[in-house]
N, C-alpha and C positions, 0 to 999 in steps of 0.2 A: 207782555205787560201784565204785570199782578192784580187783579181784581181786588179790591177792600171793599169791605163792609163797614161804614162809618158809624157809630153809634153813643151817641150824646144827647140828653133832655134839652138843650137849649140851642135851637134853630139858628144862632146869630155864632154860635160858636161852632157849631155842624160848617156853617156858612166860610168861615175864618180855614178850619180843618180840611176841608177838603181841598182850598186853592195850596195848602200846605202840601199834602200826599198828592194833590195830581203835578207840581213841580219839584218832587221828589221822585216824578217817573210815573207814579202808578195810576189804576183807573179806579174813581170810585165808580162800585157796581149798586150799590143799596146804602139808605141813611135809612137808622133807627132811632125811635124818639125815647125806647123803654126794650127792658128785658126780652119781654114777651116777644115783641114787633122784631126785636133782634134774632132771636133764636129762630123767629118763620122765617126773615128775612137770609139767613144763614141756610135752612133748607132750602130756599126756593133757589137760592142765588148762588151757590157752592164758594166763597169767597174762598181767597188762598191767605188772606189778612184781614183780621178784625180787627179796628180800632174801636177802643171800649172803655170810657165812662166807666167807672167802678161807683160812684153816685149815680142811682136811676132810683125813679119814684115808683116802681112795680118790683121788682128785685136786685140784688146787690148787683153789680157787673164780677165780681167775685164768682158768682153762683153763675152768672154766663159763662164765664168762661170756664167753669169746671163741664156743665153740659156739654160747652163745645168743645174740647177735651175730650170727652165719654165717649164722643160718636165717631162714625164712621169717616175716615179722612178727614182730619181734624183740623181747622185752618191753624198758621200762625197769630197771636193771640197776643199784642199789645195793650195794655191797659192803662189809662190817662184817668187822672184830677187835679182837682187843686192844692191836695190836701200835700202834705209835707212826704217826699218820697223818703225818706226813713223809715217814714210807718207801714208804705206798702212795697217798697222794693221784694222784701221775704214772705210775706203775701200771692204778691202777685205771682210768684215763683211757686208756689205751694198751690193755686188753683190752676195753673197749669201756663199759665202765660209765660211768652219768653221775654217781659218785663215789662219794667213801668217806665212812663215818663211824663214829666211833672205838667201841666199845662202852658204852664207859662215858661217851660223849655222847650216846649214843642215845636221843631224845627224839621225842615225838609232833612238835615243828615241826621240829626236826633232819632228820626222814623228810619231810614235806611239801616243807618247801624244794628238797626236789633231787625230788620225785615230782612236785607239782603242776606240773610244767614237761614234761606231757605234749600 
């Protein structure tokens, strides 16, 4: 079972997300409220899947995901908003992620499809 690291500012949708990816199979291992929290929580916790909020109030989730990118065994790197996937599909592709998906598409095969290509 695949470990994730869930990472989103708002607790009620952490909440919503994670009954998503645990009957999608996986286990969440660590929830992040911000960049910062994410990136200790990704050393402490070697996730093999980030789930990532590209809106956080400390830094971009873009810039997360490049960091986690940079390092050493680098998890798979999903990234979630609200915002209009047009805008960040070639983004998210470009900071290292192996893609976006929209919030309110966010589905248990929606997260499969882009995770199980581990």
């Amino acid at each position: 079972m695949h470990g994730v690291l869930l990472v989103d500012d708002h607790a009620e949708f952490r909440a919503f997300a994670r009954g998503l990816i645990t009957s999608a199979g996986y286990l969440v291992i660590a929830e992040a409220a911000d960049g910062s929290a994410a990136l200790r929580a990704a050393e402490l916790h070697h996730p093999e899947i980030v789930v990532l909020d590209i809106r956080l109030p400390d830094m971009s989730g873009l810039e997360v995901a490049r960091r986690l990118k940079a390092g050493h065994d680098a998890p798979v790197v999903i990234l979630i908003s609200s915002g209009d996937p047009r805008e960040y599909e070639q983004v998210a592709r470009e900071a290292g992620a192996r893609g976006f998906i929209a919030k309110a598409d966010l589905t248990a095969a929606a997260l499969r499809l882009l995770a199980d290509r581990l």
